[in-house]
N, C-alpha and C positions, 0 to 999 in steps of 0.2 A: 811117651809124652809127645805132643803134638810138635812140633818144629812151625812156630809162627808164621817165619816169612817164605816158608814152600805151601805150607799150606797155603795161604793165601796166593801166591803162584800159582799155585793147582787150581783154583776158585777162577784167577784171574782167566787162567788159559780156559778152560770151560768154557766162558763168558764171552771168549776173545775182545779182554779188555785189555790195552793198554794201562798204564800207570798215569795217564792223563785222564784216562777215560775215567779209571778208578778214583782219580782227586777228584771230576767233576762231580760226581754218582755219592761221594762221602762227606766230602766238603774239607777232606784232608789235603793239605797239604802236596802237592807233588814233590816236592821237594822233601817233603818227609817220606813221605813213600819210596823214590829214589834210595832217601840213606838205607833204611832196611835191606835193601837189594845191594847197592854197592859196599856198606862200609857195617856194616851188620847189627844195625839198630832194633831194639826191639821195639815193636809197635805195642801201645800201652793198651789194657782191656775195652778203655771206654773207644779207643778206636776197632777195635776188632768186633766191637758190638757195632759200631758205625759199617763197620763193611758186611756184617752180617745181613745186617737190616737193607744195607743197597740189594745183599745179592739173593733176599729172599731167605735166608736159612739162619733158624736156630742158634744160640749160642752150641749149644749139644751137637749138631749136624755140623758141624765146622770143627769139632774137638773129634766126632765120631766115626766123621769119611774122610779120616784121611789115608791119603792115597786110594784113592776107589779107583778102578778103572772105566772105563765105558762102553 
């Protein structure tokens, strides 16, 4: 099972985006985004299709690479 908020970690660091960067790019929240990271919120599907869609990839590519190397 995927682990949400690494995987999106792993996305992020790819991209070298910040979690500003990522609010800008989704239209979420930074502040929601922070909570995932610090205090271990789970970010809900309609947003993880939101970060999807910023980072170019698939709902499937985001449940399928996780952890890929490069």
């Amino acid at each position: 099972m995927v682990n949400l908020t690494e995987r999106i970690k792993e996305l992020m660091d790819k991209k070298k985006w910040t979690c500003y960067e990522l609010s800008a790019q989704t239209g979420i929240s930074t502040n929601a985004i922070y909570d995932w990271f610090k205090i271990g919120a789970t970010p809900s599907l309609g947003n993880v299709v939101r970060i999807c869609d910023a980072m170019g990839i698939s709902l499937e590519q985001f449940r399928s690479e996780e952890h890929t190397s490069e």
